[in-house]
VEXDREN-2710 file (C-alpha; in Angstrom, 1 decimal):
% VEXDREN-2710
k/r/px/py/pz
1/UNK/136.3/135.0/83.1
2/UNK/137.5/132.1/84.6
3/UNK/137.5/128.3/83.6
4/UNK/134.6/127.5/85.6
5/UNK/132.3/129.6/83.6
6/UNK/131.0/128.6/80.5
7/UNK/132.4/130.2/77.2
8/UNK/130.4/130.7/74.2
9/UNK/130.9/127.6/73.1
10/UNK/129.6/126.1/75.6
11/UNK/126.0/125.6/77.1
12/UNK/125.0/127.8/79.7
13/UNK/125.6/127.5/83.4
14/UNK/122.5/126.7/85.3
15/UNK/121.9/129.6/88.4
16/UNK/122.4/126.3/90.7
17/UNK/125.5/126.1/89.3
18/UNK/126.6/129.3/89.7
19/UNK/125.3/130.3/93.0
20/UNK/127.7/127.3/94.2
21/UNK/130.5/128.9/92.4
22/UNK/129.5/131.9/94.3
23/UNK/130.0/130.0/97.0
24/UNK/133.5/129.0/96.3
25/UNK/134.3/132.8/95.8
26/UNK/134.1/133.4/92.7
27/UNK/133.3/136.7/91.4
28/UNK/132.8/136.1/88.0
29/UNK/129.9/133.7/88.0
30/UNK/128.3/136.6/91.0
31/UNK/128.8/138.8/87.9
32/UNK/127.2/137.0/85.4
33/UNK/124.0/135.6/88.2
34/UNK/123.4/139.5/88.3
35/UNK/123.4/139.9/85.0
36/UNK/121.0/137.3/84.3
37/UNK/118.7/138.8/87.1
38/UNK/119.3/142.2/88.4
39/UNK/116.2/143.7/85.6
40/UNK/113.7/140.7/87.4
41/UNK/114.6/141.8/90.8
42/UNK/114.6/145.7/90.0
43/UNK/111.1/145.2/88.7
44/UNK/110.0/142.9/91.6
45/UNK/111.0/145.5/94.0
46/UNK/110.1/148.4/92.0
47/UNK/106.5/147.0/92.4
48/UNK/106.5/146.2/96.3
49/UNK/108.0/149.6/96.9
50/UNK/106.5/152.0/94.5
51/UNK/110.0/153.4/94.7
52/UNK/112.2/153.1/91.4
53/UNK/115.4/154.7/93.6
54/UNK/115.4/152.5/96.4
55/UNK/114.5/149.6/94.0
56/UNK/117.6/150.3/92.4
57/UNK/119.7/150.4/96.0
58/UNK/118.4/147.2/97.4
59/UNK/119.3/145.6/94.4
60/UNK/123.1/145.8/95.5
61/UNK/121.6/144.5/99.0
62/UNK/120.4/141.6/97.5
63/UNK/123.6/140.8/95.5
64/UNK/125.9/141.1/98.7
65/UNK/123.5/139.0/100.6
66/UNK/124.0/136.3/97.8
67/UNK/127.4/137.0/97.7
68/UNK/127.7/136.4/101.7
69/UNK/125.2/133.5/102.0
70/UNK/125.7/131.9/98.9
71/UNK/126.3/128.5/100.4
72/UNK/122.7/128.7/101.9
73/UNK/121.6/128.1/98.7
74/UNK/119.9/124.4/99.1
75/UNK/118.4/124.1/96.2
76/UNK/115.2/123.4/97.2
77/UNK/113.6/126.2/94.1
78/UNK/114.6/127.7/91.7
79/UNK/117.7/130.1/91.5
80/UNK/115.4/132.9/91.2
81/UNK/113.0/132.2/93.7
82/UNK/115.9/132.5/96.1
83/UNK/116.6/135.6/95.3
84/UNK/113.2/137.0/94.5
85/UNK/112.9/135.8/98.5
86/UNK/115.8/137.8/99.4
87/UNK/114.9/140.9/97.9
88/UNK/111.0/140.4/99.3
89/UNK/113.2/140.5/102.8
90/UNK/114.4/143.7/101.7
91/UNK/111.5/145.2/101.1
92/UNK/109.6/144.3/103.8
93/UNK/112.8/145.9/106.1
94/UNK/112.6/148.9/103.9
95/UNK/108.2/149.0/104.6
96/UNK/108.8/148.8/108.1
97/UNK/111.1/151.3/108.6
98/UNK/109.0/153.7/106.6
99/UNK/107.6/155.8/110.0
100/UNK/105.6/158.4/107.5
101/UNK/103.3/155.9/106.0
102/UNK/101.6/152.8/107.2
103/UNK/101.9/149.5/105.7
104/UNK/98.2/148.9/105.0
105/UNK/96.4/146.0/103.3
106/UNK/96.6/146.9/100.0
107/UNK/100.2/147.0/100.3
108/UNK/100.8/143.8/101.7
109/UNK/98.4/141.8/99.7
110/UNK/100.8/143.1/96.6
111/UNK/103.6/141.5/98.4
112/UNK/104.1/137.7/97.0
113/UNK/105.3/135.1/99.3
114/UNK/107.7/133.1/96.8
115/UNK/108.0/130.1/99.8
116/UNK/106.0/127.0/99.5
117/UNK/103.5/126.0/101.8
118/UNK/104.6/123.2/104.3
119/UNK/102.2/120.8/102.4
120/UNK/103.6/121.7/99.0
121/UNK/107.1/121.5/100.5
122/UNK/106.6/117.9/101.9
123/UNK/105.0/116.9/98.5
124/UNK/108.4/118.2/97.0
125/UNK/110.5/116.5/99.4
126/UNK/108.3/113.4/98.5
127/UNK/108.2/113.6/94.7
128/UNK/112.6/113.7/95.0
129/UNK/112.8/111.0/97.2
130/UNK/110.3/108.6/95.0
131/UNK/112.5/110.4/92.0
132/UNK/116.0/109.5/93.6
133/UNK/115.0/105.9/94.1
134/UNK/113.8/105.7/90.7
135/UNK/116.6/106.5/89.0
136/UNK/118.8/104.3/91.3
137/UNK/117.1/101.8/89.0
138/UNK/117.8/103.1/85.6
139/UNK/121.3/101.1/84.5
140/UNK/124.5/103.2/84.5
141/UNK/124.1/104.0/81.2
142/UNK/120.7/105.6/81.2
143/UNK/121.5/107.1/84.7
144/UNK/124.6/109.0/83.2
145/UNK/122.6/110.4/80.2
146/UNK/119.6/111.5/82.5
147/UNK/121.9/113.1/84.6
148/UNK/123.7/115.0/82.5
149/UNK/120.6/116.2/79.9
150/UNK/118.5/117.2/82.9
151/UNK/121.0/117.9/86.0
152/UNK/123.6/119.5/84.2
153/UNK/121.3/120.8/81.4
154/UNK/123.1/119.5/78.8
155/UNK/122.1/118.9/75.2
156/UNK/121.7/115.8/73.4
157/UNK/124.1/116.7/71.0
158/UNK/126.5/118.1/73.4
159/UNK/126.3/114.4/75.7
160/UNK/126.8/112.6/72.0
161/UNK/130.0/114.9/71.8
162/UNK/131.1/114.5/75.4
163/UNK/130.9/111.0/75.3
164/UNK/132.1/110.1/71.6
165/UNK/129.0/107.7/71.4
166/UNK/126.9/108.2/68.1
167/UNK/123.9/110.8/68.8
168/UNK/121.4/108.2/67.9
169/UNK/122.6/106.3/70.8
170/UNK/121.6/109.3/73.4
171/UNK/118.6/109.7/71.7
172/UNK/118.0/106.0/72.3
173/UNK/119.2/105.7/76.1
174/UNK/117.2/108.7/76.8
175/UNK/114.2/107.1/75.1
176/UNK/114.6/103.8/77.1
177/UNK/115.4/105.4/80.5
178/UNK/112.1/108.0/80.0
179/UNK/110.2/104.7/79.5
180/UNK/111.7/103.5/82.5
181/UNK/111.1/106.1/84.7
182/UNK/107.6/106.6/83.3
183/UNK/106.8/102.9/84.7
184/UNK/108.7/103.1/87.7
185/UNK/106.9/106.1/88.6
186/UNK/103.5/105.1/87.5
187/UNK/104.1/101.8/89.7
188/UNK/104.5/104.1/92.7
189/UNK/101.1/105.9/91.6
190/UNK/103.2/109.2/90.5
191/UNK/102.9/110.6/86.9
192/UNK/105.8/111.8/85.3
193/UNK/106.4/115.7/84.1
194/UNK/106.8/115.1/80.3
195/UNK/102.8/113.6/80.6
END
């Protein structure tokens, strides 16, 4: 595998992560996103279909159209929504075409729609931008351990490590800048996640 992909010693790449790796060409983190999700989309499929064989082909449709559009990947859910979305696409192609059999209620109302309404969508959009402000306000020090335990899903120990600081002293930071979100947020009327 290459050196962009994480070795057993190290923590696991995030699908963000290696969707813009994807991106970049690289085959290897396309290898292991498929791995982590080719059973979910199989099974997703296999449901809206009622068709374990063509479950099985779109799969490979839905990992070359992540392999070609990669890049379109904003980031705006999660990894797996993305490509739960894709695949739904596939399906619904695959329905459509069917000429023998029509696509009747029952059928789509076991179709999910993984996209967010436009009112949850602009909540998001919201919630990041109040978020993004927030921890503009968090010193550098707090700002770097936040960032790295919950962008780059890194573990306390592993920041402690990284950054040759005592592990106490993550575990404190992280304390004091959870506090300081918590107010921040609670100032502009938002709760945060961890309660």
């Amino acid at each position: 595998m290459s050196d962009d992909l994480p070795t057993p010693a190290r923590a696991p790449t995030s699908d963000a992560v290696l969707l813009s790796l994807v991106a970049q060409g690289k085959r290897d983190a396309l290898e292991l996103l498929f791995r982590r999700h080719n059973a979910k989309v199989f099974r997703f499929l296999a449901r809206l279909l009622d068709n374990e064989a063509v479950a099985e082909e779109l799969v490979s449709e839905v990992f070359l159209e992540v392999w070609r559009h990669a890049g379109a990947f904003a980031a705006r859910s999660q990894a797996s929504t993305w490509l739960l979305s894709i695949a739904r696409h596939k399906a619904l192609s695959v329905l459509r075409r069917r000429r023998t059999e029509q696509l009747d209620e029952e059928t789509a109302g076991r179709i999910e729609d993984p996209a967010d309404s436009p009112e949850v969508a602009l909540q998001k959009t919201q919630q990041s931008a109040i978020l993004r402000d927030v921890l503009e306000q968090l010193s550098p020090v707090q700002r770097q351990i936040v960032d790295l335990v919950y962008y780059r899903e890194r573990t306390i120990d592993d920041v402690a490590k990284s950054l040759r600081i005592p592990l106490a002293t993550v575990k404190t930071r992280m304390f004091y800048a959870r506090k300081r979100i918590g107010e921040l947020l609670a100032a502009r009327g938002v709760a945060p996640a961890w309660g």
